[in-house]
N, C-alpha and C positions, 0 to 999 in steps of 0.2 A: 372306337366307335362300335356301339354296341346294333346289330341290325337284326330283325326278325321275320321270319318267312313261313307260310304253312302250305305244303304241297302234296298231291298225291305221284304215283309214279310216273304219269304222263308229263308231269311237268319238270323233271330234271333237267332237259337240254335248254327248255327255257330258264330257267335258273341258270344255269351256269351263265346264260348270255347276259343277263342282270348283275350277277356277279363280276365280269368281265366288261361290263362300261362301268360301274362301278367305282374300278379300279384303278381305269384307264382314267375315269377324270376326277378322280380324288386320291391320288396317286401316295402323300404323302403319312395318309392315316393308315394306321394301324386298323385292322378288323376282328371282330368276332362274330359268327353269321351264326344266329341260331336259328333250325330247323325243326318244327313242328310239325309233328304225324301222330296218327294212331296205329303203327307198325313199321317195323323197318324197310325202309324203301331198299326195294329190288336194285338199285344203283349206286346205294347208298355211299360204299368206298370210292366208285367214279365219283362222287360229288365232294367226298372229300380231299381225294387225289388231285383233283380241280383247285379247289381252295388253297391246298398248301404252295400249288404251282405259283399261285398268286401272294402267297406272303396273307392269306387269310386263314384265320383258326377257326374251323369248322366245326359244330356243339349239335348233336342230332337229340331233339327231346323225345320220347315216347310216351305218349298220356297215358293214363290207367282207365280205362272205358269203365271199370267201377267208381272213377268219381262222377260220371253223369248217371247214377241210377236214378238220381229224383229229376234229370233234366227230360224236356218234354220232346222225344226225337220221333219224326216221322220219315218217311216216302220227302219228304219236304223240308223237312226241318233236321236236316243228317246232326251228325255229332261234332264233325267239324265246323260249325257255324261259331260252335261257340271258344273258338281255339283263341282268335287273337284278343277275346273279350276278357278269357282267363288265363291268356297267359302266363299272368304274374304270379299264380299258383303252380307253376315249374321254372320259371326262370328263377339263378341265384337271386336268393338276399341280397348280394354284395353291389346288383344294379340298381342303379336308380334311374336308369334314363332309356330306351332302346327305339329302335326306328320300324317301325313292322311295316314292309312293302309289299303287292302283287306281284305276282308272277309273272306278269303281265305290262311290267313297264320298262323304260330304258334311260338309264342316268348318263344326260350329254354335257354337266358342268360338275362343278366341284358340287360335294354334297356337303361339303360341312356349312355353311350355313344354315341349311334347315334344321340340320342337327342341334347346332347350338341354340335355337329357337328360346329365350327365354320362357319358361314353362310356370313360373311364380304367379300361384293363384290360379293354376289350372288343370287340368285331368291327362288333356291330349293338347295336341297341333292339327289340325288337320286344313283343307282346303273347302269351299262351296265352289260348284261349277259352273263357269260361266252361263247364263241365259242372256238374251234380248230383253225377255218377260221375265217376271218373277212370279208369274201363275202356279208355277211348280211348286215355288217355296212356299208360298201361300198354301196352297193345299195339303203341301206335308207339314207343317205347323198345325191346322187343324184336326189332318188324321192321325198327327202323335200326341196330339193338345202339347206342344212346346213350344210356348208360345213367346217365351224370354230369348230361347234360341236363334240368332244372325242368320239361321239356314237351315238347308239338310250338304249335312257334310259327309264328301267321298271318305268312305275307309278303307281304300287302298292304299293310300300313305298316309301313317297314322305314327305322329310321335310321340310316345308315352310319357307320361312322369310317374313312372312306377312305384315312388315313394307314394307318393298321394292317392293311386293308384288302389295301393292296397290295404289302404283306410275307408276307400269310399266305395271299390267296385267289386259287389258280392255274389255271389255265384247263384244263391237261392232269390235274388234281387232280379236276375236276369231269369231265372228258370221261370220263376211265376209272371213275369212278365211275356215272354213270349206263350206260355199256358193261356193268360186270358187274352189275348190278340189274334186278332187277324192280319199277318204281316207280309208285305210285298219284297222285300229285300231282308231277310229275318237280322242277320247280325247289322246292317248297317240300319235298321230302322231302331234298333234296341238300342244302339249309340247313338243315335237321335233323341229316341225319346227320353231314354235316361240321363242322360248326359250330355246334351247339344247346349247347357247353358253353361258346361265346364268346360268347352272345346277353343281354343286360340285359331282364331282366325290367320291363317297363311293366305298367298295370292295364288290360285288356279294356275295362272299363267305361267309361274317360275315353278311351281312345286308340285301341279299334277294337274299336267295341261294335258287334256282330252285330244290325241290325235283324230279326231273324226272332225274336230270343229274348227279347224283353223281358219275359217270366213268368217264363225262368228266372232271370236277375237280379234279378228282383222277389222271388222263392223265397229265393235263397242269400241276400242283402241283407235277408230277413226285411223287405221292403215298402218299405226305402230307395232302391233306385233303380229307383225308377216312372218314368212318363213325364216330369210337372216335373224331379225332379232331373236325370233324360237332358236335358233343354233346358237344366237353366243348368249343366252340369258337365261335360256329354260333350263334348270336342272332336271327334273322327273316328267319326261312324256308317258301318260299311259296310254293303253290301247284298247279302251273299253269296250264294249259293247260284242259281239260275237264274230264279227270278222277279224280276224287274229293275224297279225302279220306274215308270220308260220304255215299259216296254212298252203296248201297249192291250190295256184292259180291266184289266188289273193296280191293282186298288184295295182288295186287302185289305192289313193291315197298317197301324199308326197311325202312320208313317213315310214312307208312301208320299206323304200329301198335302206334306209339308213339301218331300220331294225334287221332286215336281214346281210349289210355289210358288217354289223357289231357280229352274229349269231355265227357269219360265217368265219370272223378272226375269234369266234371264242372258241370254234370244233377244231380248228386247229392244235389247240391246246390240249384236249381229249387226250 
């Protein structure tokens, strides 16, 4: 199982914790984790020292900042926006498949289903996130004009078909497109708009359920996916938005205690 992650140095302890639920409930797969930067992370050997503990092979990329001299980087639009879009311009040939997650989530069932996601006739996997309304979706259909598009889809779990991938997703495609826009979320609106009618619908709920919302899924679900069902069904919780599990003091939300019982049996490991 091939997975992909792009981090700065702040975020290696989270990583390992993602690496370590991971593991814990897809126990029987093989891994290969590759890691995406624009320089060697200052931890880098802890992160790999980590992975072998686990029976995973650790792959650290380093991009060449001279392939984005035509891309358009500001104060706003850094260079890493555009990492998990071009990927497939440093990962082996030899893939044709890989699972690019945040830093920022926690795997509590088996992962290989998503993985195996039948991908024929499509780009990506990815999720739309629950609403009550679909006001949201409405309005980003018409400020990307994609209008064929099911949604706007999270790209924090994003399963590639790398093959297909890199017949249709072009690097000066993306640069001149974020050039002439004005963009709220720059990498996930550019996978909207370029490509939200090549995206495979997954469900939110199993594959990257928004820990901040668990009443609204509780709402739409008419009371089926409460907290039990989230534990024995959900594989990918993420933890959007800017209250981070991690942090101190950060102890609301009935999510929180779980991500820091995984974090704390992963520092053990260290």
């Amino acid at each position: 199982m091939n997975l992909l992650f792009s981090i700065d140095d702040g975020y290696v302890s989270h990583l390992e914790t993602v690496f370590f639920s991971i593991k814990t409930n897809t126990p029987d797969s093989a891994f290969d984790i590759y890691v995406i930067s624009d320089h060697q992370l200052s931890r880098q050997d802890e992160l790999g020292s980590f992975c072998q503990k686990l029976g995973m092979n650790f792959v650290p990329i380093i991009v060449n900042p001279e392939d984005f001299a035509n891309a358009p980087i500001t104060d706003r639009y850094p260079q890493t926006i555009y990492y998990r879009l071009l990927a497939h311009y440093y990962l082996p040939q030899k893939i044709n498949r890989i699972l690019y997650l945040d830093a920022d989530v926690l795997c509590i069932n088996d992962l290989k289903p998503l993985y195996q996601t039948d991908l024929a006739g499509y780009l990506y996997a990815s999720a739309i996130h629950t609403n009550l309304t679909n006001t949201t979706e409405v309005i980003n259909r018409i400020r990307l004009q994609n209008f064929e598009s099911k949604g706007y889809y999270n790209s924090g779990v994003l399963l590639m078909n790398l093959a297909a991938i890199r017949d249709n997703v072009k690097a000066n495609d993306i640069f001149n497109y974020i050039r002439d826009h004005v963009l709220l979320l720059p990498d996930q609106d550019v996978l909207n708009a370029l490509y939200g009618d090549k995206i495979k619908s997954v469900p939110d709920q199993l594959y990257n359920f928004d820990a901040r919302k668990l009443a609204t899924y509780q709402t739409i679900s008419f009371g089926q996916w409460n907290l039990e069902w989230v534990i024995n069904n959900t594989v990918i919780l993420h933890y959007c938005g800017r209250d981070k599990p991690w942090k101190i003091n950060m102890n609301h939300g009935k999510f929180t205690a779980l991500y820091k019982h995984y974090h704390h049996l992963a520092s053990q490991l260290v």
